[in-house]
C-alpha positions in Angstrom: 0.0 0.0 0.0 1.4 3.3 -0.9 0.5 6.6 0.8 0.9 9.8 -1.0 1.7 13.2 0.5 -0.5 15.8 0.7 0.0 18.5 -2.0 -2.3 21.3 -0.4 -0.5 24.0 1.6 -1.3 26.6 4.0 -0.8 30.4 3.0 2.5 31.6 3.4 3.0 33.8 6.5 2.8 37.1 4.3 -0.4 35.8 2.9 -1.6 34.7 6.6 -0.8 38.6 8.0 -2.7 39.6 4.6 -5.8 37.9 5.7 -5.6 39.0 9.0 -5.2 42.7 8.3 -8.3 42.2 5.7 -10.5 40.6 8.3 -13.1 43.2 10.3 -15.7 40.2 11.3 -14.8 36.4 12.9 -17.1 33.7 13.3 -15.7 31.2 16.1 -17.8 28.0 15.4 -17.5 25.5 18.1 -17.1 28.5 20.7 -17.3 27.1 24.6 -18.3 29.1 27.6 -16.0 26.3 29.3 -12.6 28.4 29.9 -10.5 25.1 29.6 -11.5 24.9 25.9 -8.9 26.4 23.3 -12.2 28.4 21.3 -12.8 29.6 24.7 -9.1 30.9 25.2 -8.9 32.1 21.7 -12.1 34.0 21.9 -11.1 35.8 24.5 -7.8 37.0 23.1 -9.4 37.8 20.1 -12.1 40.2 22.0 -9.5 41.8 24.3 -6.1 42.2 21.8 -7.9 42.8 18.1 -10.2 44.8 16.5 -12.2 41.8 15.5 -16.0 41.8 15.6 -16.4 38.0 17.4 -19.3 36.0 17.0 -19.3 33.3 18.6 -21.7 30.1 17.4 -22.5 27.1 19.3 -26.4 26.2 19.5 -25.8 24.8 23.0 -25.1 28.4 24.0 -26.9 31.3 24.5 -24.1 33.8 25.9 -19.9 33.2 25.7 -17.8 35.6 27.2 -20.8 38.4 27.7 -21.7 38.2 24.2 -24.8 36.4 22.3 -23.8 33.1 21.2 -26.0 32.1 17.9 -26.6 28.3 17.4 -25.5 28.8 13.6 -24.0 30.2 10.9 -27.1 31.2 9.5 -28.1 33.1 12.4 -25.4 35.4 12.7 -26.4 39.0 12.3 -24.0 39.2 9.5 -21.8 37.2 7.1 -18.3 36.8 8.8 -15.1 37.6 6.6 -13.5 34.7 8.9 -15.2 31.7 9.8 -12.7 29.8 12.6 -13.7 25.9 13.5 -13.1 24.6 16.6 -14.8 21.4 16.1 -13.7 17.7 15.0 -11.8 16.8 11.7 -15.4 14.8 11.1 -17.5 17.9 11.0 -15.3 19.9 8.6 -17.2 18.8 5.3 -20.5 19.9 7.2 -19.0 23.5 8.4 -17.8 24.3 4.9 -21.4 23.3 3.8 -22.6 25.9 5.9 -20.0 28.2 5.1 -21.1 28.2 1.2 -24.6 28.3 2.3 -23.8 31.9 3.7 -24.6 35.0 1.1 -21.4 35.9 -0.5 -18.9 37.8 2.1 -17.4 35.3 4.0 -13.5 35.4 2.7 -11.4 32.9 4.8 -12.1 29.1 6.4 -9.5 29.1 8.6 -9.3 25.6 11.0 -7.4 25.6 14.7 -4.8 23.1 15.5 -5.0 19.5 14.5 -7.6 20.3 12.1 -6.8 19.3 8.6 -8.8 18.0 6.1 -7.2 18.4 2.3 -10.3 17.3 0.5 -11.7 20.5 2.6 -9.3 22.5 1.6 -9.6 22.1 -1.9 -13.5 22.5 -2.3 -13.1 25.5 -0.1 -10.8 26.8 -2.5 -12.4 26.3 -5.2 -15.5 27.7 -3.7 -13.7 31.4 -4.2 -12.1 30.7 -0.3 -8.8 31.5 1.2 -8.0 28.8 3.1 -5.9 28.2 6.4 -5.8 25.1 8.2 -4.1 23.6 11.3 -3.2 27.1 12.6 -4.3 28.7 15.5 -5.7 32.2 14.8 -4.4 33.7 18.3 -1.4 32.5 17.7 -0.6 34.2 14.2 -2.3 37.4 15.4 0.5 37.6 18.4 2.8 36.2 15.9 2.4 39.3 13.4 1.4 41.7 16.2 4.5 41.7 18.7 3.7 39.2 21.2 5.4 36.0 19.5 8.6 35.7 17.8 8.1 34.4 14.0 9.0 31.2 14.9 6.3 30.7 17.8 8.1 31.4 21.0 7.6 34.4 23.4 9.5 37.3 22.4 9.8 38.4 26.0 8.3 41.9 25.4 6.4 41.0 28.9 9.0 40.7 31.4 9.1 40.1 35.6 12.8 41.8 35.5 12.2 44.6 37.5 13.3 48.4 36.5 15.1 50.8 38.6 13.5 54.0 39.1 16.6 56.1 39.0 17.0 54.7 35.1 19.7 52.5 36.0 19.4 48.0 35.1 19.6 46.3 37.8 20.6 43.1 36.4 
């Protein structure tokens, strides 16, 4: 049996600060009130650090984070330029179905960690999407944004070194 490697590939990371500079309106599908959950986490780094408008959509939710939750795509008040999915690999076919079923607006399906579906991507693509899979969106906000080092680590901007008050390093 032979496997053969996928050929789809994400944005490159000019592409990915692209998107994100375009994007006024995100979608979190698969948000959780639950603050253990990564769309949770993400959510609310997205409400306090962007500019993002965040909705978040989860029909076993009526309010995330002090904001309406809507139980679909279909609900929102308006069509998302980013729709994020935190939900299984399994539901990704189903999401983009939803996505396409929007009016026309929505720009990017973009898919958190360990989310990767290449058969997705494609027909995403093809749709008229950008597409950005296995990538967490907080993470390449603080990436392009000053609080993460291209490569993914911290770049120490926040520190517990302490500063003198007369001007002079103490360390």
């Amino acid at each position: 049996m032979t496997t053969t490697a996928s050929t789809w590939q994400n944005p490159s990371p000019a592409e990915r600060l692209r998107i994100l500079r375009e994007t006024r309106t995100v979608a979190v599908v698969g948000a959780s009130a639950n603050p253990a959950r990564a769309s949770n986490f993400v959510s609310t780094y997205l409400l306090a650090s962007t500019r993002f408008r965040v909705l978040m959509v989860n029909p076993n939710e009526t309010e995330i984070l002090g904001r309406p939750c809507y139980p679909s795509l279909a609900e929102l008040p308006v069509v998302p330029d980013l729709v994020d999915v935190f939900r299984r690999r399994s539901d990704l076919p189903a999401v983009l179905d939803d996505v396409l079923a929007l009016p026309p607006g929505v720009r990017t399906f973009w898919t958190q960690f360990g989310l990767f579906d290449e058969a997705v991507a494609r027909r995403a693509e093809a749709a008229g999407l950008q597409v950005v899979m296995d990538r967490c969106l907080k993470v390449e906000h603080a990436r392009f944004h000053g609080g993460l080092h291209v490569a993914g680590f911290d770049t120490g901007v926040i520190s517990a070194r302490r500063r003198s008050t007369d001007g002079v390093d103490p360390g």
